[in-house]
C-alpha positions as CSV (number, residue, x, y, z in Angstrom):
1,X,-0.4,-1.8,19.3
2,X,2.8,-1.1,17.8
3,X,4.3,-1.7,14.1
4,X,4.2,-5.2,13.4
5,X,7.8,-5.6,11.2
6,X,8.9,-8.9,9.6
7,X,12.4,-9.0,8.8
8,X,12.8,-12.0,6.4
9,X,16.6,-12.2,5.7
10,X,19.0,-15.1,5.4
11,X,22.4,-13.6,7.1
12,X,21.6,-13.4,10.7
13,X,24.1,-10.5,11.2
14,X,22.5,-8.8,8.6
15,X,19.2,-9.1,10.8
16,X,21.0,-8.3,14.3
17,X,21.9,-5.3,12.6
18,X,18.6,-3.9,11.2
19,X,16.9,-4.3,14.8
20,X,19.5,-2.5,16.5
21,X,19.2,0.5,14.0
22,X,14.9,0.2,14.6
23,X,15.8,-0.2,18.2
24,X,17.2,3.2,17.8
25,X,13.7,4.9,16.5
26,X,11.7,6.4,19.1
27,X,8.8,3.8,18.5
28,X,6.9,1.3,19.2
29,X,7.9,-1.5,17.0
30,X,7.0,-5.1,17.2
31,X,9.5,-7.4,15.1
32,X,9.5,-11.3,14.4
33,X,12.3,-13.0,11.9
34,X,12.3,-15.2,9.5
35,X,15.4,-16.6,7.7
36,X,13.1,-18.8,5.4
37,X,10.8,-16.7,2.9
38,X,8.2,-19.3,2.4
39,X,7.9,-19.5,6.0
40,X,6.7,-15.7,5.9
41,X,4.8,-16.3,3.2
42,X,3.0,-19.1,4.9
43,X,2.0,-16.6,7.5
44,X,1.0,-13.7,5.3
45,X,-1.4,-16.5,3.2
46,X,-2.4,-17.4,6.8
47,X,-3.5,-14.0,7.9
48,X,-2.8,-11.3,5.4
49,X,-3.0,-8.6,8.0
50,X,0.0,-10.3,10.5
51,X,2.4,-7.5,9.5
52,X,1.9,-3.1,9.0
53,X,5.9,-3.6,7.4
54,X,7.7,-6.5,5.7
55,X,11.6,-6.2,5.1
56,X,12.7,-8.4,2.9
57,X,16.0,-9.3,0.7
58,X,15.3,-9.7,-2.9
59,X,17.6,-12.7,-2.4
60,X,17.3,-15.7,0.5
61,X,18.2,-18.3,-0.9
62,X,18.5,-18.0,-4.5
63,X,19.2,-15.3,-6.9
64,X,15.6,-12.7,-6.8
65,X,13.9,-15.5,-4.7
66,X,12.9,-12.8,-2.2
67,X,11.2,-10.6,-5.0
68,X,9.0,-13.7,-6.0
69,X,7.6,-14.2,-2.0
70,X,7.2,-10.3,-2.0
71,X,5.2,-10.6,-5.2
72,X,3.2,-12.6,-3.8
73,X,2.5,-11.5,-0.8
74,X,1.5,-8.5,-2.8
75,X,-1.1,-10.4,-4.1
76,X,-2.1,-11.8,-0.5
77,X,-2.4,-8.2,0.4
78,X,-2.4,-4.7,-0.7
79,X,-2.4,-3.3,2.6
80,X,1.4,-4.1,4.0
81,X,4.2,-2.3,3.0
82,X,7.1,-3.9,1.7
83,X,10.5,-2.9,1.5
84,X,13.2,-4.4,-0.8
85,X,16.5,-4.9,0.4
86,X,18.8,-5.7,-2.6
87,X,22.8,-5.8,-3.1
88,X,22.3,-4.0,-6.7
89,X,19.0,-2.1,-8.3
90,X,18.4,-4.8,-10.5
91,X,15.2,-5.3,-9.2
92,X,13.8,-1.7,-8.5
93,X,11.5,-2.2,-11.5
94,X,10.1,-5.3,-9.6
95,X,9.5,-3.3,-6.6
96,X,8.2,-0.6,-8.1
97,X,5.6,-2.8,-10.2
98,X,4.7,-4.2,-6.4
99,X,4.3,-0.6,-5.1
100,X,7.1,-1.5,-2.5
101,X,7.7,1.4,0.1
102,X,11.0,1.4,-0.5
103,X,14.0,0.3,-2.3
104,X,17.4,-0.1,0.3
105,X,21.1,-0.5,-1.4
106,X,22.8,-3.2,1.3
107,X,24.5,-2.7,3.9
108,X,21.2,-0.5,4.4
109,X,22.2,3.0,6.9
110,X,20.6,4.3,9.5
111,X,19.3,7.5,8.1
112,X,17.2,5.2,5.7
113,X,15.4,3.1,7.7
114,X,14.5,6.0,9.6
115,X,13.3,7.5,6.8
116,X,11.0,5.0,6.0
117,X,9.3,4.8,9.5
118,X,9.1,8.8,9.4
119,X,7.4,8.1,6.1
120,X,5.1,4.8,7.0
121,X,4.3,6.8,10.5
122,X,3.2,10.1,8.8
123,X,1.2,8.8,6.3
124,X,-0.5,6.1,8.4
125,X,-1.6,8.5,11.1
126,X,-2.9,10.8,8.4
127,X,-5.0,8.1,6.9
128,X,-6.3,6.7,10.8
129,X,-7.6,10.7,10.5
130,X,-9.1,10.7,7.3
131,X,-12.7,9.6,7.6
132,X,-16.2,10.3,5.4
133,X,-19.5,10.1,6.8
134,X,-21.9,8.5,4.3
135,X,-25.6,8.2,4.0
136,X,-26.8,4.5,2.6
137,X,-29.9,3.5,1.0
138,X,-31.2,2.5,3.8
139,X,-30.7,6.1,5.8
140,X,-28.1,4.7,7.9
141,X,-25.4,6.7,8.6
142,X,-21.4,5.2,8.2
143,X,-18.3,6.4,9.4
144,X,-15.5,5.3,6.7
145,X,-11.8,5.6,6.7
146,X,-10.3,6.8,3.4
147,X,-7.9,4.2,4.1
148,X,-10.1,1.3,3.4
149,X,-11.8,2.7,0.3
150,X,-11.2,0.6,-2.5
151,X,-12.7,2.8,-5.3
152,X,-16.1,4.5,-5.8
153,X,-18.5,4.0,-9.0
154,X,-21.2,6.3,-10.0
155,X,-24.5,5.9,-12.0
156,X,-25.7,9.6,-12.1
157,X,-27.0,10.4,-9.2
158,X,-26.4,7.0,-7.1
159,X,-23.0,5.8,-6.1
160,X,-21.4,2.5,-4.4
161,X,-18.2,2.7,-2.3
162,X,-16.3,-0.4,-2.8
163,X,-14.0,-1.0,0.8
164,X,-11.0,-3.2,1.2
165,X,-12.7,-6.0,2.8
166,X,-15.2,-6.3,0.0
167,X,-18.5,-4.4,1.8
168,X,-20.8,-2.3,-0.6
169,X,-22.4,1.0,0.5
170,X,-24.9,2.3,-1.9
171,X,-25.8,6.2,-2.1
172,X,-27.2,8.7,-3.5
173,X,-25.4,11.8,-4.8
174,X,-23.0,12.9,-7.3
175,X,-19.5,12.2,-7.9
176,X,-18.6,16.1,-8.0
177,X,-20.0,16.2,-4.4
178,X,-18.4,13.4,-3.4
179,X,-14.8,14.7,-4.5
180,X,-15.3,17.7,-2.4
181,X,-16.0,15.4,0.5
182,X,-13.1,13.2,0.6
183,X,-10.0,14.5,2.9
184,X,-7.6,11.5,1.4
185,X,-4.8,12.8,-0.9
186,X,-4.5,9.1,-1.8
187,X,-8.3,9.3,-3.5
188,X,-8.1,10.6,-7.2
189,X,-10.9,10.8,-9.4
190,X,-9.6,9.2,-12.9
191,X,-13.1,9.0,-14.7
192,X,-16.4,11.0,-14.8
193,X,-17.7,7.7,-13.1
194,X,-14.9,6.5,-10.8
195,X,-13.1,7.9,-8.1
196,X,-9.3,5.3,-7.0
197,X,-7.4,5.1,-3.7
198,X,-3.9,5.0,-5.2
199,X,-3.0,3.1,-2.0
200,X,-4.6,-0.6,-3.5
201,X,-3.0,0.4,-7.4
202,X,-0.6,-2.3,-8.0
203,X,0.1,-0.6,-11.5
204,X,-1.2,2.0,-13.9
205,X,-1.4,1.0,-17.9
206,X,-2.4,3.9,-20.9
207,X,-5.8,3.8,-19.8
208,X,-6.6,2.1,-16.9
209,X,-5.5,1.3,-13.2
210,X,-5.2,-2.1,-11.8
211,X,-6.5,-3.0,-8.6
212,X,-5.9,-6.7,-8.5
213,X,-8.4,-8.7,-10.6
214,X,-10.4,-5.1,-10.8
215,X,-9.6,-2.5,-14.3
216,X,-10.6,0.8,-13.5
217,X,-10.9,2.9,-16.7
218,X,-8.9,6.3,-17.1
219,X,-10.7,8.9,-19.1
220,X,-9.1,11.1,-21.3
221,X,-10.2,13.9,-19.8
222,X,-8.2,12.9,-16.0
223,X,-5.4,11.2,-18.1
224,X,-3.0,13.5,-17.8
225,X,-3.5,15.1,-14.2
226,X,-3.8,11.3,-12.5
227,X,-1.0,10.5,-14.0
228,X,1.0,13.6,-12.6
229,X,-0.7,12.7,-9.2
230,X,0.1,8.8,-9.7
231,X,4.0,9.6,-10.4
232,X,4.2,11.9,-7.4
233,X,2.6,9.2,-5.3
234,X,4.7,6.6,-6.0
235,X,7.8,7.7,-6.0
236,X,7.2,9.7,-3.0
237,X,7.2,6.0,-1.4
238,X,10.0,4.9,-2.9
């Protein structure tokens, strides 16, 4: 399967023009358009996993009515990346809060969409790699992508991996052992009792990252190296 694109943008031109330049990238890309944001939001409320990429103006119709359908599908899910195309950078600070992929300056060049799909490519095919083999409770072993781990709790020496789709795997171990498991760059221990895939973070306060309707604590003693990691992260996305 290839890279499921939405293009949600108003000016057909402007759409004509951003398929040619993917048409251009030496992959396989599979793009649907929408002129109507709530139309694409429809679809991502529908089935939050339609899309891998969603491009989208930070204005349709009205003035930053793009940024509010990104927003939400944000909060529909924390899987797609979005990228924000904008006439100005008034609303980088929106896309940033929404941990967009990028921020495009119209008329958007070549050189940066390809950019981005260098970026999305290499990072998603070194996530499919990264996997953990875990040992439940129950003595069954599991296979689990880094990609899909939410965050991990301890309780000394039990754990419970928390995945994207809301499954529970209890363990037994420590977190110390753990950490030397994991083969994700994206998983940073922030607390002596939780380890965070950056990749679901929609935003990171003083103390604490948020994961949605989920506050994961930041310790003092992490504070300063997550945040250094967190930084690096995002705006390596950007």
């Amino acid at each position: 399967m290839g890279i499921r694109i939405a293009i949600c943008e108003k000016d057909v031109q402007i759409r004509e023009y951003l398929i040619a330049n993917l048409e251009e990238l030496s992959l396989d890309l599979d793009y649907t358009e929408f002129s109507d944001a709530y139309d694409l939001e429809e679809e991502i409320e529908a089935d939050d996993a339609a899309y891998d990429v969603i491009c989208i103006s930070a204005t349709i119709q009205k003035k930053g009515d793009g940024i509010d359908i990104a927003r939400k599908i944000r909060s529909y899910s924390l899987k797609v990346s979005i990228i924000i195309m904008a006439d100005s950078k008034d609303y980088y600070k929106e896309a940033f809060d929404m941990f967009a992929m990028a921020y495009l300056i119209k008329p958007v060049q070549y050189r940066e969409i390809e950019r981005c799909f260098t970026y999305y490519t290499k990072n998603n095919s070194a996530d499919r790699r990264a996997s953990w083999m875990v040992k439940s409770k129950g003595g069954t072993w599991k296979r689990l992508f880094c990609r899909d781990i939410l965050y991990i709790e301890s309780n000394n020496r039990e754990f419970i991996v928390h995945m994207s789709d809301g499954e529970e795997i209890e363990s037994y171990g420590k977190l110390d052992q753990v950490v030397e498991q994991l083969s994700s760059e994206n998983l940073i221990r922030c607390h002596q009792s939780y380890i965070v895939n950056m990749f679901f973070t929609s935003e990171m306060k003083g103390t604490s990252f948020v994961m949605g309707d989920i506050t994961i604590p930041i310790s003092r003693k992490y504070q300063k190296a997550v945040k250094d990691q967190y930084y690096q992260y995002m705006f390596g996305r950007m």
